[in-house]
DODREN-353063 format. One record per residue: x, y, z of N, C-alpha, C in turn. Coordinates in steps of 0.2 Angstrom, whole numbers, padded with zeros to 4 digits, always signed. Last residue first. Layout:
REM DODREN-353063
XYZXYZXYZ...
//
This chain:
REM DODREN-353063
-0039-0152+0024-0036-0149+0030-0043-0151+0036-0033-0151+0007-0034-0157+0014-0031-0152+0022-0039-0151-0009-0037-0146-0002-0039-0152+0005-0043-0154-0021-0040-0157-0016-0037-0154-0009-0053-0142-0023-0058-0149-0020-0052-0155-0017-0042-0133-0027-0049-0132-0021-0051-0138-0018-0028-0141-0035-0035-0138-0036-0037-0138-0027-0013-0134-0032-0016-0138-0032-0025-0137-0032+0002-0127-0039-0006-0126-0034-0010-0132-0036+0017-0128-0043+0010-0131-0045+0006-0131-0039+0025-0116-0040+0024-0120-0047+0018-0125-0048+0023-0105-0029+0021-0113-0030+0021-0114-0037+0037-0093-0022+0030-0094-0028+0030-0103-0029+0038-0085-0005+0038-0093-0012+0036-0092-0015+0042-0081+0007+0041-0079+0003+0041-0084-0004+0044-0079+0025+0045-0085+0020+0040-0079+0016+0042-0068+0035+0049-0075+0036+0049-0080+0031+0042-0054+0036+0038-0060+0032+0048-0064+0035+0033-0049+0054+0040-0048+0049+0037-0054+0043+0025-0048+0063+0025-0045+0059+0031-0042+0054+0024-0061+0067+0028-0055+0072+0029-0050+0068+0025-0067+0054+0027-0070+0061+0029-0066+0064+0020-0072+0036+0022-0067+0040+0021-0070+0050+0023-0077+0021+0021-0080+0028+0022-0074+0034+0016-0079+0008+0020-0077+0012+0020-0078+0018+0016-0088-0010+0013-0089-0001+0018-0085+0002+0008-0087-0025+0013-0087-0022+0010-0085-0014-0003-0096-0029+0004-0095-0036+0008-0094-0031-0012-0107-0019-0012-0102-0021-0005-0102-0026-0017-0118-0013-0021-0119-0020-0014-0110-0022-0010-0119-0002-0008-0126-0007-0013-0125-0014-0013-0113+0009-0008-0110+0006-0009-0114-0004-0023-0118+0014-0027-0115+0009-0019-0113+0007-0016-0124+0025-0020-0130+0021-0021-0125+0016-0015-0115+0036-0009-0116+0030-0012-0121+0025-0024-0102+0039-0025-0110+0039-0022-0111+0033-0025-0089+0043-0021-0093+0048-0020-0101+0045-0025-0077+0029-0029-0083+0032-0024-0087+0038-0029-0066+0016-0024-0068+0024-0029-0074+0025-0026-0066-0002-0030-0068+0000-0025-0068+0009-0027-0058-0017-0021-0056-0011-0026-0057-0005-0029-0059-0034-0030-0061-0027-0025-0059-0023-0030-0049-0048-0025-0053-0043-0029-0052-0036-0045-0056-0059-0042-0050-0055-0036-0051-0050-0051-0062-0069-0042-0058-0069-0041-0055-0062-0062-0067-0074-0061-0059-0070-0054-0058-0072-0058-0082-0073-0064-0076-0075-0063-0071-0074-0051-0085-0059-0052-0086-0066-0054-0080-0072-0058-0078-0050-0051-0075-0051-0050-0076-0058-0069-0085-0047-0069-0076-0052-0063-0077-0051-0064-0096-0047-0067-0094-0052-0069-0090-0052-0058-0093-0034-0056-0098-0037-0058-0097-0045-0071-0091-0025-0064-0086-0027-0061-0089-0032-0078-0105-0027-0077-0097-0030-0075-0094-0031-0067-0111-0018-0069-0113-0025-0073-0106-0030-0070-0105-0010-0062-0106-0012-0064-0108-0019-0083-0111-0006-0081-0101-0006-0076-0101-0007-0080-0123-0002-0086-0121-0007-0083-0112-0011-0072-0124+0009-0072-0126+0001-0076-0124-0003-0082-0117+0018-0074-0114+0016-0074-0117+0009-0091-0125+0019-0094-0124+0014-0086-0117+0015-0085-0138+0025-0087-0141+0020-0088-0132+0017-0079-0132+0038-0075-0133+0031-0079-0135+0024-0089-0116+0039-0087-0123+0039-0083-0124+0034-0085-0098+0043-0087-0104+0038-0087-0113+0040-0079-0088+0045-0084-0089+0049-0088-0096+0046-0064-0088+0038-0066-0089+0045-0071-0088+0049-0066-0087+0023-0068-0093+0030-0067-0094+0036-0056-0075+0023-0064-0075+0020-0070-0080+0021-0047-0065+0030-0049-0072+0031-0058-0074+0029-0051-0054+0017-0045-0056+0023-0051-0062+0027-0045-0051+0003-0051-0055+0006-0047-0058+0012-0044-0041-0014-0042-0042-0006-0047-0045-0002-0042-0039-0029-0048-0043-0024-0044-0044-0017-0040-0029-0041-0037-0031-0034-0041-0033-0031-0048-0021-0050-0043-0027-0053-0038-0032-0049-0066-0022-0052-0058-0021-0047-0054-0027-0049-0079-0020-0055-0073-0024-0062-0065-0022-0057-0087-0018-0047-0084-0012-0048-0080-0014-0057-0091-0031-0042-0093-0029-0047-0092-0023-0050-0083-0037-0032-0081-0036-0041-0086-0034-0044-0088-0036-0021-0081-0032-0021-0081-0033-0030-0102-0040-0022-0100-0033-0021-0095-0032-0022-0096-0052-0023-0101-0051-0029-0101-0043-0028-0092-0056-0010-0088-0057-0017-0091-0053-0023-0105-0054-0002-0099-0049-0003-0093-0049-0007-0113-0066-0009-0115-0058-0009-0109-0054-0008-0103-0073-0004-0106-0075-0010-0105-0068-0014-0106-0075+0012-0099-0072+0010-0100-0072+0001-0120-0078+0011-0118-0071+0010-0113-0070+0012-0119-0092+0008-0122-0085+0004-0121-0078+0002-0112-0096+0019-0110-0094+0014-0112-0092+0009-0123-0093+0028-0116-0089+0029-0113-0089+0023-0136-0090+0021-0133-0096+0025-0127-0093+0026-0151-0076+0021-0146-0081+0018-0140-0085+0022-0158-0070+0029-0161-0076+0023-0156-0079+0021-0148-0059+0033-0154-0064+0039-0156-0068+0036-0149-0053+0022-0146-0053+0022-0147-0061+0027-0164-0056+0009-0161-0051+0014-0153-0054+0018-0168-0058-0007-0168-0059+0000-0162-0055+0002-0167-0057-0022-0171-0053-0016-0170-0053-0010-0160-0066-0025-0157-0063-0024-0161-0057-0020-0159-0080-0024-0158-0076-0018-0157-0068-0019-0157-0084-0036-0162-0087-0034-0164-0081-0026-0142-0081-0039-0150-0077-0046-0156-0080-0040-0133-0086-0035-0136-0080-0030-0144-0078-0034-0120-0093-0041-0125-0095-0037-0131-0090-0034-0110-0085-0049-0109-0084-0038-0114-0090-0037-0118-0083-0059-0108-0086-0059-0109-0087-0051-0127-0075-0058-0127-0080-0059-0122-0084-0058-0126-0065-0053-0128-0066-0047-0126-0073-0049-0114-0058-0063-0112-0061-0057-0114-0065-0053-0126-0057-0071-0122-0061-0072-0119-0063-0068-0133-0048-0065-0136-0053-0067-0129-0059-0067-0123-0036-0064-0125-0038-0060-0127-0045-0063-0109-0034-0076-0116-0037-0077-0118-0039-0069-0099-0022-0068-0099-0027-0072-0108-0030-0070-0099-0003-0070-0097-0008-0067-0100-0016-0073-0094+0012-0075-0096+0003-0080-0094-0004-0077-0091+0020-0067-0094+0021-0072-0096+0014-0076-0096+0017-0048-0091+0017-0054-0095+0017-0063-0103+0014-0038-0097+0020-0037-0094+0021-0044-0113+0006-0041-0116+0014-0041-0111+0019-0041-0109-0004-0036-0109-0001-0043-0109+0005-0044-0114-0004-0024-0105-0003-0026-0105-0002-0031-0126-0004-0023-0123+0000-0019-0116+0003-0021-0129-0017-0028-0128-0012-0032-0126-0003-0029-0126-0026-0018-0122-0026-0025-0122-0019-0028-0139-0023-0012-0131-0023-0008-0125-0024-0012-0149-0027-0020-0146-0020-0018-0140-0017-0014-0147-0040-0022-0148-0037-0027-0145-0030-0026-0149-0044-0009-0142-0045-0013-0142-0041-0017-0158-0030-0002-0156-0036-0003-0151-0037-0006-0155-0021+0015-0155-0021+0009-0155-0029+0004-0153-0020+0032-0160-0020+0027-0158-0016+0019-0141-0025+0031-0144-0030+0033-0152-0027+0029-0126-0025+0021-0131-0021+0024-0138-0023+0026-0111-0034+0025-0117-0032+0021-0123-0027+0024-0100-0038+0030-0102-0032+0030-0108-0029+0025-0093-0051+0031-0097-0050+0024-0098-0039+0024-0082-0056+0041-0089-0055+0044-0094-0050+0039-0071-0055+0032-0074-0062+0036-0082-0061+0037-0074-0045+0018-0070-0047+0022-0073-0054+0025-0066-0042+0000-0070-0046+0003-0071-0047+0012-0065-0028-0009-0064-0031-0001-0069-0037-0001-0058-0022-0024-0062-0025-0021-0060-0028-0013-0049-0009-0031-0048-0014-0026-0055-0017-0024-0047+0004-0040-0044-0003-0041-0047-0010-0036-0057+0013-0041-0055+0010-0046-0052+0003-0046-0060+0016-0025-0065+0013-0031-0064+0011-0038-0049+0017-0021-0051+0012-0018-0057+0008-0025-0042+0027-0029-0039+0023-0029-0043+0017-0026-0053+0037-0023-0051+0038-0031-0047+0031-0032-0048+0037-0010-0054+0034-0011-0057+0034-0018-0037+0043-0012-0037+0035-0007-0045+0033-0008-0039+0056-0016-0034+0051-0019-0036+0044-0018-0047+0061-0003-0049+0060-0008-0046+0056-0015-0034+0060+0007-0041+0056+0006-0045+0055+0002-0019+0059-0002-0024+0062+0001-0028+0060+0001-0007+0046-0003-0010+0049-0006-0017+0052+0001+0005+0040+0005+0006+0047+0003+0000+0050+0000+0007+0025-0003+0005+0027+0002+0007+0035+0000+0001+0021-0017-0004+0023-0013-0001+0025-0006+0007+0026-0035+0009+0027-0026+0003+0026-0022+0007+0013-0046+0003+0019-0043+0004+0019-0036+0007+0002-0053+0010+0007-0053+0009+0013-0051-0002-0008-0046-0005-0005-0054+0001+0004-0056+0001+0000-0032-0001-0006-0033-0006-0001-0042+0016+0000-0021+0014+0002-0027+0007-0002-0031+0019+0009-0004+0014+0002-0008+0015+0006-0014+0033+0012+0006+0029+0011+0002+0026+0005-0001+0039+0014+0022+0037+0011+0018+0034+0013+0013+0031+0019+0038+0035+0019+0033+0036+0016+0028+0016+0018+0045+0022+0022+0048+0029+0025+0043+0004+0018+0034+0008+0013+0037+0013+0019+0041-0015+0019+0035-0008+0022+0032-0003+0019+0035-0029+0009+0030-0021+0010+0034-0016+0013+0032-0037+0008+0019-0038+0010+0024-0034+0011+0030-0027+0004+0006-0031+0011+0007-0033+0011+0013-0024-0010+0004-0032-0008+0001-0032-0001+0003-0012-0013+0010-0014-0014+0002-0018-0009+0001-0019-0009+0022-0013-0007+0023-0014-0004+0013-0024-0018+0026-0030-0012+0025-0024-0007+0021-0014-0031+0025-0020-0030+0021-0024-0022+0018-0008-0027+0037-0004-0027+0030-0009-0027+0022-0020-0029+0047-0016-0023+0045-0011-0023+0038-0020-0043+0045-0025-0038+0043-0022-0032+0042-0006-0047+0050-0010-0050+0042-0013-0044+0039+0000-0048+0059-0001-0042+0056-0004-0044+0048+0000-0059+0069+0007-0058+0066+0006-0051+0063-0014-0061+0075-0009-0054+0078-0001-0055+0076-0014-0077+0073-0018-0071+0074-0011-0066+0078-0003-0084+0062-0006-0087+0065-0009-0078+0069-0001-0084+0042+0003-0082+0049-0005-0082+0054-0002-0077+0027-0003-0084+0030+0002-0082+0037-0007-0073+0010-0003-0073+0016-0004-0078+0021-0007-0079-0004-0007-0083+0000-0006-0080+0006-0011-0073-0023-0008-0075-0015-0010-0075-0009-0014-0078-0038-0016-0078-0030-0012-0078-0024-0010-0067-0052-0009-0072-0046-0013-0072-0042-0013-0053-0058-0017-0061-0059-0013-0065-0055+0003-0048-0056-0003-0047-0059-0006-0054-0060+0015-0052-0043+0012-0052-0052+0006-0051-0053+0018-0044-0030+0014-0048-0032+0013-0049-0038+0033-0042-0017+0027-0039-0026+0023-0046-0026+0040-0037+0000+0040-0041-0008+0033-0040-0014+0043-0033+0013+0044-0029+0009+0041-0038+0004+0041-0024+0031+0039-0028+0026+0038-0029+0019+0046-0018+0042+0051-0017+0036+0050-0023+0032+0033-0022+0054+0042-0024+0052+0046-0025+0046+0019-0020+0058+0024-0023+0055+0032-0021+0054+0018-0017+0073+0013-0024+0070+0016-0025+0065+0023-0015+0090+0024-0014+0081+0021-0020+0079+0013-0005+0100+0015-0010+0098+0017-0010+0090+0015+0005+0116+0016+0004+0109+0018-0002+0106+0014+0007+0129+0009+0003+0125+0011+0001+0119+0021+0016+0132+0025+0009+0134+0018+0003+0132+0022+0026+0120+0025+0023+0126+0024+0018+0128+0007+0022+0113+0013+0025+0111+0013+0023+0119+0000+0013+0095-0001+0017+0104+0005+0019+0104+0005+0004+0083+0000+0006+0086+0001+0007+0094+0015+0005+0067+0015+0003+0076+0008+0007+0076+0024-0002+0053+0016+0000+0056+0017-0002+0064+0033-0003+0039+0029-0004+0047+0023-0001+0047+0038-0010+0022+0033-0005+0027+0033-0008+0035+0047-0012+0009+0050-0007+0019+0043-0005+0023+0036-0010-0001+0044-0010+0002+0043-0007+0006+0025-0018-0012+0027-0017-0006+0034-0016-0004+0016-0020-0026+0024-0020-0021+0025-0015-0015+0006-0028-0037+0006-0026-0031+0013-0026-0028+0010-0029-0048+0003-0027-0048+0004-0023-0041+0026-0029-0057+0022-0032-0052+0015-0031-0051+0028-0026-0073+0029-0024-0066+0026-0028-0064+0040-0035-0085+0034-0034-0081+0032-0031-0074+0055-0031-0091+0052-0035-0086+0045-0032-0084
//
């Protein structure tokens, strides 16, 4: 049998202590197949983000383990976590975190610069829509430009994990769909497994498999046999 890309078992996570402390996750456990898109999904403060930084190396969890590409990430040393961030993972986030005086061009290549054979800037700029912008600054560009530009910096490493925590939620719908639509075709193209949080159960309906998480426990877990294109997405 195929391993999974991404597994997860048994993690929590609590934050503060005595009578502050709060548990964000709860003995959260299931895998992701390689090349899938998942779907998490649950309304703000169920533990989305957290189970995310979590994925990606920036969150160590209270218990539990992550395997992701068959490799332990919880337990590993800083330097390990940051040997594992730059080979495997891409970040998309909401609010782009691009660097304001840089251009696209340079805000791309920032991340390449981590890795031995990153992939064809040019070509990215092209695939994204970006070859025309790409001088421009951060300030020049529309929202969804520059969530565009932060796609095109999480892959350009060639990361074989795209993590993108609510990637429209600075977005309109008209141009959400537009940036689903690309995710959508680098995933294509690329390969990479998506592990996409989001509050807006409308986006569950493009993905392979949806989790749902509520109080930071998963209370649903499905694979979709048939996802539905991007452009029919109704919300």
């Amino acid at each position: 049998m195929t391993q999974p890309h991404v597994r997860v078992a048994g993690l929590s996570r609590h934050f503060g202590t005595g009578e502050s402390l709060v548990q964000v996750l709860h003995d959260v456990t299931f895998s992701v197949a390689a090349g899938a898109r998942c779907v998490i999904v649950g309304a703000s403060g169920s533990g989305k983000s957290t189970l995310l930084n979590a994925i990606g190396g920036l969150d160590a969890p209270d218990a539990g383990t992550i395997h992701v590409a068959g490799q332990q990430v919880t337990g590993m040393s800083p330097r390990q976590l940051t040997r594992y961030r730059r080979a495997h993972v891409g970040f998309v986030f909401q609010f782009y975190n691009l660097v304001p005086d840089l251009t696209v061009t340079e805000n791309i290549q920032v991340t390449a610069q981590l890795v031995r054979r990153p992939l064809d800037i040019d070509e990215l700029l092209h695939h994204l829509g970006l070859t025309e912008h790409r001088q421009k600054f951060p300030a020049q560009l529309s929202g969804g430009q520059q969530q565009r530009c932060a796609i095109a910096r999480a892959l350009v490493k060639g990361s074989d994990l795209l993590l993108a925590d609510e990637p429209t939620g600075a977005l309109d719908r008209h141009t959400s769909l537009q940036m689903l639509e690309v995710l959508d075709d680098v995933h294509r193209r690329y390969g990479a497994t998506l592990v996409m949080v989001t509050h807006n159960e409308a986006i569950t309906a493009m993905a392979d498999q949806v989790i749902e998480l509520r109080d930071g426990r998963v209370v649903s877990d499905r694979l979709n046999t048939n996802p539905v294109p991007v452009r029919e997405l109704d919300w």
